[in-house]
N, C-alpha and C positions, 0 to 999 in steps of 0.2 A: 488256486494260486499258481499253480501247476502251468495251467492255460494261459492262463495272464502273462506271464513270461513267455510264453513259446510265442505267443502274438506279439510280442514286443519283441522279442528275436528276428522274428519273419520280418515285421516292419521297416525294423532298423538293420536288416540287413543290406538293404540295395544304398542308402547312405553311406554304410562303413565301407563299401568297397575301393573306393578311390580316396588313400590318403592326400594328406595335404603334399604331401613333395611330387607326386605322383601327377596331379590333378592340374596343374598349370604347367606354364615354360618354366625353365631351369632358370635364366634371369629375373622373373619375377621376385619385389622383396619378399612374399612370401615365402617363395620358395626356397631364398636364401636365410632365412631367419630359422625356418625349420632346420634347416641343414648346418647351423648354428646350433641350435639346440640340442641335435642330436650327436652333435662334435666334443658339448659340453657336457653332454649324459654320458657320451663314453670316457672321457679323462674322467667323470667323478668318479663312477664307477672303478676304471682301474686305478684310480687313489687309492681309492676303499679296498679294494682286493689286494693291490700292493702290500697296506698296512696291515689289512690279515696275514699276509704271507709275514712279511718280515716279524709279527710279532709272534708268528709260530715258530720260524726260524729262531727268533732270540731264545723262547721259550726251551728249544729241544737243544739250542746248543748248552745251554745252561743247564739240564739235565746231565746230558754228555759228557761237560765237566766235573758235575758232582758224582758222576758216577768213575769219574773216570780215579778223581782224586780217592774216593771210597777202596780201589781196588788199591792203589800204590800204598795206600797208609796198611791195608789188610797185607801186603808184600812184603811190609818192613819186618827185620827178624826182630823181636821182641828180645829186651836184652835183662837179668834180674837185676833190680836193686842192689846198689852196695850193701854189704851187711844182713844181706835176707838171705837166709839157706831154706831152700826147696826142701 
């Protein structure tokens, strides 16, 4: 199986060399529809990574908060009960 693969590598090496943007003129519609394509893989892309970030962001600030609130309530001086003797 090994073999099989490494000859199918060899083979279809000298095809993979020249992409399609690469391989014609620059006005070609080919050429321009790739270059399309890979205008729209990169916005999808950083959509996608945007909305990681910001939903990391949300996540940590919301942490930060709850930590933060945790510390101020732990700060308050505790005061006794009316009518309760320590």
């Amino acid at each position: 199986m090994k073999h099989l693969v490494l000859s199918f590598m060899l083979a279809a090496s000298q095809a993979a060399l020249a992409c399609a943007t690469c391989s014609g003129p620059a006005d070609a519609p080919q050429s321009q529809g790739m270059n399309a394509a890979i205008l729209t893989l990169f916005c999808v892309l950083g959509a996608v990574g945007l909305t990681v970030l910001g939903f990391v962001g949300a996540v940590a600030w919301r942490v930060a908060q709850h930590h933060a609130s945790e510390l101020a309530e732990a700060a308050l001086p505790t005061q006794p009960l009316a009518g309760v003797e320590s």
